[in-house]
C-alpha positions in Angstrom: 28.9 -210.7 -119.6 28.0 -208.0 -117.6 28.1 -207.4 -113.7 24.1 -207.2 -113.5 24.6 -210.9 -115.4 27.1 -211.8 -112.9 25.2 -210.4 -109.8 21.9 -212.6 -110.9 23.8 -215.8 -111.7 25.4 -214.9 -108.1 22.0 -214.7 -106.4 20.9 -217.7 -108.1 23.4 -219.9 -107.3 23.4 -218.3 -103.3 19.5 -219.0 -103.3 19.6 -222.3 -104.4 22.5 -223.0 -101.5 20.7 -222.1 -99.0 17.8 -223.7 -100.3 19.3 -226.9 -100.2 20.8 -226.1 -97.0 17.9 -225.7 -95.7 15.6 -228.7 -97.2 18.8 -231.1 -96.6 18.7 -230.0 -92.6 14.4 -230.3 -92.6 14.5 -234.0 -94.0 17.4 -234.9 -91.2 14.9 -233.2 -88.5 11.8 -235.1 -90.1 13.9 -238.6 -90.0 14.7 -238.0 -86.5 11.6 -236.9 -85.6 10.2 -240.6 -87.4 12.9 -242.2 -85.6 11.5 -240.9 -82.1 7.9 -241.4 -82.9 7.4 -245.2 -82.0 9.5 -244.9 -78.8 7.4 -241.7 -77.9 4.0 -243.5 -78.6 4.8 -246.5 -76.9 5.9 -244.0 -73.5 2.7 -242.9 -73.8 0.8 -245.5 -74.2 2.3 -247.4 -71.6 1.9 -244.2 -69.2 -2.2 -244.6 -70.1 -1.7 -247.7 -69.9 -0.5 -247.8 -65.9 -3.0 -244.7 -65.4 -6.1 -246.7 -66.6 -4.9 -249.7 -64.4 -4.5 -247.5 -61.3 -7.8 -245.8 -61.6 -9.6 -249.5 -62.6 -7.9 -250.4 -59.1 -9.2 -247.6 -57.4 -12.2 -248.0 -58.6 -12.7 -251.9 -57.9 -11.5 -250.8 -54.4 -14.3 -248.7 -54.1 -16.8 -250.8 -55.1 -15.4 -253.8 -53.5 -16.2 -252.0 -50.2 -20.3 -251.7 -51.2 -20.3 -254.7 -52.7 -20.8 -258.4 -52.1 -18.5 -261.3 -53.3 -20.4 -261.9 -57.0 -20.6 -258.4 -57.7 -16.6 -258.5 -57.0 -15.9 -261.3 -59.1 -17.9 -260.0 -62.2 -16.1 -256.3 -61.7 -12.5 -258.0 -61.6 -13.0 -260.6 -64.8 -13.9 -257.2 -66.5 -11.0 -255.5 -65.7 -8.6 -258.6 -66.5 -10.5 -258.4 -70.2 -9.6 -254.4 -70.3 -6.1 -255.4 -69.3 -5.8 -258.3 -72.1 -7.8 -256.1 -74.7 -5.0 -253.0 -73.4 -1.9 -255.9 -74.0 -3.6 -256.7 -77.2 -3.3 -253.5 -78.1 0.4 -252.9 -76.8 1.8 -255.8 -79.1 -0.1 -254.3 -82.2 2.0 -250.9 -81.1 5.1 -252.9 -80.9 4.8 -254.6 -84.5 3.9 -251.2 -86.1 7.3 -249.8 -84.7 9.0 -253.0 -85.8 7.8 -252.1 -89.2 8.2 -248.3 -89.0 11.9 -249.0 -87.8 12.7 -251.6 -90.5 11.0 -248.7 -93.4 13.7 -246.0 -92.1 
């Protein structure tokens, strides 16, 4: 053999390292990154969640103020179906990490 042969079987077998180094070290930041997805969706979620129940507050405060008793009944049964239709969601959120978590 000669030393060009040896310098391309060199580079060849340096390449293909580092390529493997490098896909090896991309797959363990893509299962971490899975890994961290459910919890981070579910923090966020939950964070809309109290923000829409803050601002439904507010605004049921608000209109409590300018309106009479009826009015207030029929704005706060509509805001206990947001919340149950929000909880309704949240447990759909939790058995999809459930099943993501038991996939990894």
């Amino acid at each position: 053999m000669t030393n060009s042969d040896y310098l391309l079987k060199a580079a060849i077998k340096k390449v293909t390292e580092k390529l493997n180094e490098i896909l090896v070290e991309k797959i363990e930041e893509a299962t971490n990154i899975a890994q961290d997805t459910p919890e981070i969706l579910k923090k966020e979620f939950d964070n809309l969640k109290e923000s829409i129940i803050e601002e439904a507050s507010k605004m049921e405060k608000t209109e409590d103020i300018q309106n009479d008793e009826n009015t207030y009944t029929f704005k706060n049964s509509k805001i206990k179906k947001a919340l149950n239709e929000i909880e309704g969601i949240n447990k759909q959120i939790d058995v999809i990490n459930k099943k993501m978590n038991n996939q990894i």
